[in-house]
N, C-alpha and C positions, 0 to 999 in steps of 0.2 A: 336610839332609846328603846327600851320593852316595855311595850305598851302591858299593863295588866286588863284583864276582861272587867265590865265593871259589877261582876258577884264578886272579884277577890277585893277590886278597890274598896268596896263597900264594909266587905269583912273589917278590910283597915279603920277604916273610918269608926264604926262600931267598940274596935278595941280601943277607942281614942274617947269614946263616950261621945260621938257625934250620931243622934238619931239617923235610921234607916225605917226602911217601910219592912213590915215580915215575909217573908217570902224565901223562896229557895233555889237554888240552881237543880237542872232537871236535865236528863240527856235521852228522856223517851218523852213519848206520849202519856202513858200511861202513868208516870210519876207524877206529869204535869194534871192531870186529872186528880190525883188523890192530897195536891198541893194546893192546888181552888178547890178542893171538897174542904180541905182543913182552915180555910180562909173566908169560907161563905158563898165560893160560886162567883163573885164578884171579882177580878182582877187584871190584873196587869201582862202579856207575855211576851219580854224581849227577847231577840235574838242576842246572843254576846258575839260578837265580832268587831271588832277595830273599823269602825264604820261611821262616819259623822253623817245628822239628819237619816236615822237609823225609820224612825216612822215613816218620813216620806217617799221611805222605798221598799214600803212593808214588813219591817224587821221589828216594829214594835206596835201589838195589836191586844183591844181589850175583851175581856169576857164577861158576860152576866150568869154564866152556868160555869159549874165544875164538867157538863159533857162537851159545850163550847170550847172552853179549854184544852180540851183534847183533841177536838177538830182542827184549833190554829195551833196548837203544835205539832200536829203531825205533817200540816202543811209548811211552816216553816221548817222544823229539822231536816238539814240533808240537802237543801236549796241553797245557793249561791246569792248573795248579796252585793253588789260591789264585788266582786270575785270572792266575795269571802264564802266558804262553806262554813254553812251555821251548823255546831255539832251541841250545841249546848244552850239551855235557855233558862232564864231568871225569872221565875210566877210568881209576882211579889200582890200583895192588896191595893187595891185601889188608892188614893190618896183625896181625899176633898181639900182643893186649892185656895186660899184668898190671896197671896198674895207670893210670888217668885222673883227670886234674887240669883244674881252670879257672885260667887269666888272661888277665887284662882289664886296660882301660886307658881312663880317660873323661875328660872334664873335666867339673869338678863345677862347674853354674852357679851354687851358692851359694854357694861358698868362691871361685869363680875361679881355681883349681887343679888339676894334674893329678893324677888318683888312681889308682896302680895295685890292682890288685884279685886276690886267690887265692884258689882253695879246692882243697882235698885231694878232693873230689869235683866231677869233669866232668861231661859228657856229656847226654845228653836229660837235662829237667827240672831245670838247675841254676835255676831262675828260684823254682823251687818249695823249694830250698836257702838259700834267702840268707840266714839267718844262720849258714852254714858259713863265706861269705866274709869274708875280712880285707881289711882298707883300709892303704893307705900316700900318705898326702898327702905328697903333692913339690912341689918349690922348682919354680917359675918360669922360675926361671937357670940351673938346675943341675940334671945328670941327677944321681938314684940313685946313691949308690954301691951294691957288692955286702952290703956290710955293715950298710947302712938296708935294703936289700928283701930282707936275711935275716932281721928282725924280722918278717914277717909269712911268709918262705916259707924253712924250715931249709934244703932240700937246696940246697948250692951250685949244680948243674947246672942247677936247675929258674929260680934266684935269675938266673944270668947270663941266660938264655932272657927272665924280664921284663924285662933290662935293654936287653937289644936290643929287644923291643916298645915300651919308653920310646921309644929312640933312635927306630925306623922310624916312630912315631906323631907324635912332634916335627917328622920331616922333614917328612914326607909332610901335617900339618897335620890329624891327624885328630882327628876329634871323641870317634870311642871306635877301639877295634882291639881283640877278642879273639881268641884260641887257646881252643876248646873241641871236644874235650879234646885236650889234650896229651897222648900217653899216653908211658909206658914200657913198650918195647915188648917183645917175647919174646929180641931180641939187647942187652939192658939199656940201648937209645938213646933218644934223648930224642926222638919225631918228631909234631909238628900236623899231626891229623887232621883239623880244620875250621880254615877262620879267618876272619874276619869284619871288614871297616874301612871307616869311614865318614868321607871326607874333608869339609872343611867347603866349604860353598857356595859361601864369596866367595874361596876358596883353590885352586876348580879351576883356574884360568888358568894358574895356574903350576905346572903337573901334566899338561901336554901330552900327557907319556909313558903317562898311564893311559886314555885314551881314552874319555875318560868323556862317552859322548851326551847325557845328562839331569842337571845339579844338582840332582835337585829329588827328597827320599824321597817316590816318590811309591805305592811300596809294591806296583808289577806291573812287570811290562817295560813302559820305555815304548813308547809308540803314534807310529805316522808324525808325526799330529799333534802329539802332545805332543814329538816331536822339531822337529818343522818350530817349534811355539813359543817352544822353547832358543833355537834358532838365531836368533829374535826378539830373544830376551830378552837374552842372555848377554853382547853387546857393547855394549849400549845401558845406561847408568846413568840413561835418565833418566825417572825412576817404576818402577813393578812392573808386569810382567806375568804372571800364575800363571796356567799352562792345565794340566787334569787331565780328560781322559774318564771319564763315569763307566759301565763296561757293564756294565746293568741289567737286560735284557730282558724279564726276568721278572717286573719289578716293576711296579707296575698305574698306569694314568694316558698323560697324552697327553707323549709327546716332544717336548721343546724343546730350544732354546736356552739356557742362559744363562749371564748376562754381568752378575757383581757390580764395584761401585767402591769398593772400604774398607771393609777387615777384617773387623771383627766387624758391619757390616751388610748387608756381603755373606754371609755363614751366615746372618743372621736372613732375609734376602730370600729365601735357598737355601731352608728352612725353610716361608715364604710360599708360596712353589711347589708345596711336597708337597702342602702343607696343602689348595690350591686343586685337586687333580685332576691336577698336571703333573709330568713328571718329564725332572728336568733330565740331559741326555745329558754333561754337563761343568759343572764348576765352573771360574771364569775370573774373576780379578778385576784391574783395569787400577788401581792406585792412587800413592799418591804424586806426585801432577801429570806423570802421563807426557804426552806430544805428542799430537799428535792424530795421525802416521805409526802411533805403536804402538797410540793404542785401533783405528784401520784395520785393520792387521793381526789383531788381535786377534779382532775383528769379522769380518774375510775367512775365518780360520780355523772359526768358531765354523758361521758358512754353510755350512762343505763337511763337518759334517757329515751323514753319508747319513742323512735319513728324517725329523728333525727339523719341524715342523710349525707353530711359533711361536719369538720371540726376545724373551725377558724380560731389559730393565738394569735393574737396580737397587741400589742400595748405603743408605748411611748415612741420608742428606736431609738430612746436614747437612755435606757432603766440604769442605774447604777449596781441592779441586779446580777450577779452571774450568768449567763445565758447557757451557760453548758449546764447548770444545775436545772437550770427550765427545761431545758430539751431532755436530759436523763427520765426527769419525774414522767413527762406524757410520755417520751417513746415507752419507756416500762411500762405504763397501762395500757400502751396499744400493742405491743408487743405481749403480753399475757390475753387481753381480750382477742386479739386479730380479729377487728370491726371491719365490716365490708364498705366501709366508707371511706372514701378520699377526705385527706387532709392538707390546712398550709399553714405553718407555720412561721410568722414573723417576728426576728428574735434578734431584736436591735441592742443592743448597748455594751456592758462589758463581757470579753469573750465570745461575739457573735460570729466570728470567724469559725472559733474550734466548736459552737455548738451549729455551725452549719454541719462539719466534717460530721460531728457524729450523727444528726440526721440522716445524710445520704451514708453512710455506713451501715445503719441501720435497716434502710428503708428495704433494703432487700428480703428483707423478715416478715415481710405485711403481705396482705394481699392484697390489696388496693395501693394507688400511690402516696406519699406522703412527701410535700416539699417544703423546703426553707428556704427563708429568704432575709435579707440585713437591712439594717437602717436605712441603706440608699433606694429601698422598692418602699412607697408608698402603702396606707393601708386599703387604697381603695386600688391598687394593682394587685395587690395578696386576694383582695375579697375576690376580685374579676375572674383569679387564676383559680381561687377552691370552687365558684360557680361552673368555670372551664370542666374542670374535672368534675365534678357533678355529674352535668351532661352528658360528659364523653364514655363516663360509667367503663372506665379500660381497668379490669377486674388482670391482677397479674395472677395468672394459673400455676406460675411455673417459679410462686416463690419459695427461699431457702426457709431449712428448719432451723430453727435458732438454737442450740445447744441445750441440751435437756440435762435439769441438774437430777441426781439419782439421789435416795434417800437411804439406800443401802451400803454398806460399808463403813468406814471409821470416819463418825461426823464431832466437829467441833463448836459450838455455838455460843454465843453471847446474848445479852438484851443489849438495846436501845433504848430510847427517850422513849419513843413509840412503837419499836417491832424488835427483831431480829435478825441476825444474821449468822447464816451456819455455812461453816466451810467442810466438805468434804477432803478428808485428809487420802481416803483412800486413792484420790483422782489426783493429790497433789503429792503422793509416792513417784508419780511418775512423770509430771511435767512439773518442774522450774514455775517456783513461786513468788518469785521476786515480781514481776510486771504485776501480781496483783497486791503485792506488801505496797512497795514502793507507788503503785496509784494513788494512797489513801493520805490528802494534803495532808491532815493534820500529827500525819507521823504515830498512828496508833497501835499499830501491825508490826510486826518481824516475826523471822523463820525462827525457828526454836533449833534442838541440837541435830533436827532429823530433816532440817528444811522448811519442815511444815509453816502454815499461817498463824499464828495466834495473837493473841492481843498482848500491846506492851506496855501494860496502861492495868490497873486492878479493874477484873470487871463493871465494880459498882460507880467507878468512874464516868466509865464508856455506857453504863445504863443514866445516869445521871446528863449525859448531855455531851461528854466528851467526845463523842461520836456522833458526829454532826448528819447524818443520814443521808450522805451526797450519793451513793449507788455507786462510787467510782473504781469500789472493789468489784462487785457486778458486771457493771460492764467490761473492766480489763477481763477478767473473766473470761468474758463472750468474742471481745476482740480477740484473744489470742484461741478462740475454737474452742473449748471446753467448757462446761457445765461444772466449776467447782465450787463456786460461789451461791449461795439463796439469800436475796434478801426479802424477806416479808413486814410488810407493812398491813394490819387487817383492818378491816372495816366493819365495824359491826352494824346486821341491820342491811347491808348492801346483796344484792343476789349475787352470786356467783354466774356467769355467762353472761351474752352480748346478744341480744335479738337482732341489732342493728345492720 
């Protein structure tokens, strides 16, 4: 789910005609000063970050001066929370409290319904409350009336306030949306002091308006990277890709990589990792038969992080995935980067055989080792073996260049879904173009009158999707010694180069 911070939740709340306290989001100090200067000096200054019991770990602190204000916010911005970096803060007015209440609003995955939620008691520790709260299961079709959500909540005031949460939760697609607390306030008004909404994953597209960088709970701010992988992810339907940094520094063991393939064997490999001495700087898992563009990316991303030391894939051994499309996408990113780290790839299920072959085919092109291995090597023999080579740090001096594609002479090119691919026609005047026509499964390609490459298919086809982005014209390419093929795949946002 995306969590929203709770100024935008609030904004919602507001267009719905549900009181808010006045106040503003602020991303200095110095805003936050002239925002308790317009409010009295008195207020309120939360950190926004996705952080429950936000006060009792200093994320949420009060002022009696407009220059106080600017003191806890320059201490809070830019500090770590819960691992969250707080980069933004809400300076709202004080509230005089008599009395605070919870509602909520979820869809219950066992009923497949929505359920609104009350208790007569709010505020820190309603979690510790829960059999205060009341349920009101609703219809699918049909909002609440005030007279069903007076069954679970008498005060009519409090009763319309859930019914517009119904409504703004409906809209907006969300998974849950509380008010905690609501209070009533010292001039007998109804106004939410927190608010909390979790839009659903596959519903942000249509929700432009909320700005939302990350689908993904991923339970800190996200990270450049973990931004730059949305932007991977988010328009591409075809497979998963879930990238999460994990910053651990203090936790003991050698920095990697890694890069699981399906589900729940990508946590048991995660697992493997610790187990063996290693710790993984990101959990990343490519599954659902994604392309071989996105396990690239994926792969590209995983390189740039700083300091990492080794690159473990591993998933299930038994993925109903491709494994030679697995192996194309990394070896291309480490073959472009040439990372000075040893690598092991485990690449169990359909075609593990032929993406072993082209691993150690390849592997001559690196400088450092790179090995694969099948379903029958465990994932805690794979992890033993990238720890192995860690250690043994056996740097190969004396590897091959990989065929360099030229940019000059008579080039041909097309789009993809997501990049391109350009054949040089001048390099394929003189070698035989069949091993790279006939590589391409889906039959896209043929020689034209003069032999050359082209596409057999109207371009806008082959930009549309019909060119399923497998590299397999690429690497025939390379297998057969020549540089006539480019496939580019860009990243935007990502460095160019490899520190590692």
């Amino acid at each position: 789910m995306a969590k929203l911070h709770e100024y935008k939740a609030k904004q919602i709340l507001a267009r719905y005609g549900i009181e808010i306290p006045k106040g503003e989001v602020v991303y200095n100090a110095e805003s936050a000063f002239n925002v308790a200067e317009r409010l009295g000096g008195k207020c309120v200054i939360k950190a926004q970050i996705h952080s429950t019991s936000r006060a009792s770990k200093g994320g949420i602190k009060f002022a009696k001066t407009a220059e106080e204000a600017r003191k806890i916010a320059s201490e809070i911005l830019g500090s770590r929370i819960d691992n969250n970096l707080c980069e933004a803060l809400l300076v709202e007015e004080k509230v005089e409290i008599e009395k605070e209440f919870y509602l909520g609003f979820i869809i219950d995955t066992v009923l497949k319904r929505p359920v609104l939620l009350f208790s007569e008691f709010g505020g820190s520790g309603i979690e510790d409350r829960a059999e205060t709260t009341k349920r009101l299961v609703c219809s699918v079709r049909h909002e609440p009336t005030i007279e069903q959500i007076k069954t679970i909540c008498s005060d009519e005031g409090v009763a319309a306030i859930l019914q517009k949460l119904y409504r703004l939760a409906r809209e907006y697609e969300a998974r849950s949306a509380e008010i905690n607390p609501l209070v009533l306030s010292g001039n007998r008004s109804f106004v939410a002091l927190d608010c909390r909404i979790s839009v659903d994953d596959y519903a942000v597209f249509r929700h432009e308006d909320l700005d939302i960088e990350v689908a993904r709970e991923l339970g800190h701010t996200p990270t450049r990277l973990e931004k730059l992988a949305w932007q991977v992810e988010k328009n591409d339907y075809r497979g998963t890709f879930y990238f999460v940094e994990i910053d651990d520094e203090f936790k003991p063991g050698i920095k990697i990589g890694f890069h699981g393939a399906g589900g729940g064997g990508s946590m048991a490999s995660l697992d493997a990792a610790e187990r063996n001495g290693l710790r993984p700087a990101c959990y990343v898992d490519t599954s659902g038969n994604p392309p071989a563009s996105k396990i690239y990316r994926a792969a590209r991303i995983i390189l740039s992080i700083k300091g990492i030391r080794g690159y473990f894939l591993s998933g299930s051994g038994v993925a109903s995935q491709e494994q030679f499309i697995l192996a194309r996408g990394v070896l291309k990113a480490f073959l472009e980067e040439r990372p000075k780290i040893p690598a092991v790839l485990r690449l169990g299920g359909n075609g593990e055989e032929v993406a072993k072959q082209i691993v150690e085919n390849f592997g001559k092109f690196l400088p450092m080792p790179i090995e694969a291995y099948q379903k029958n090597h465990s994932a805690d023999f794979c992890a033993s073996r990238l720890r192995s080579l860690i250690e043994e740090a056996n740097e190969n001096s004396n590897f091959e260049e990989l065929p360099a594609f030229s940019f000059e002479g008579k080039l041909y090119e097309f789009k993809t879904k997501t990049g391109r691919i350009i054949f040089n026609h001048s390099i394929f005047e003189k070698v035989d173009a069949s091993y790279v026509v006939e590589a391409c499964p889906v039959k896209i390609l043929k020689k034209d009158e003069q032999g050359l490459p082209i596409l057999a298919i109207d371009p806008a086809d082959a930009e549309r999707g019909k060119c399923i982005e497998c590299l397999a014209c690429e690497f025939a390419s390379w297998e057969k010694g020549f540089g006539g093929v480019k496939v580019e795949f860009p990243i935007e946002g990502l460095e160019d180069g490899n520190s590692n």
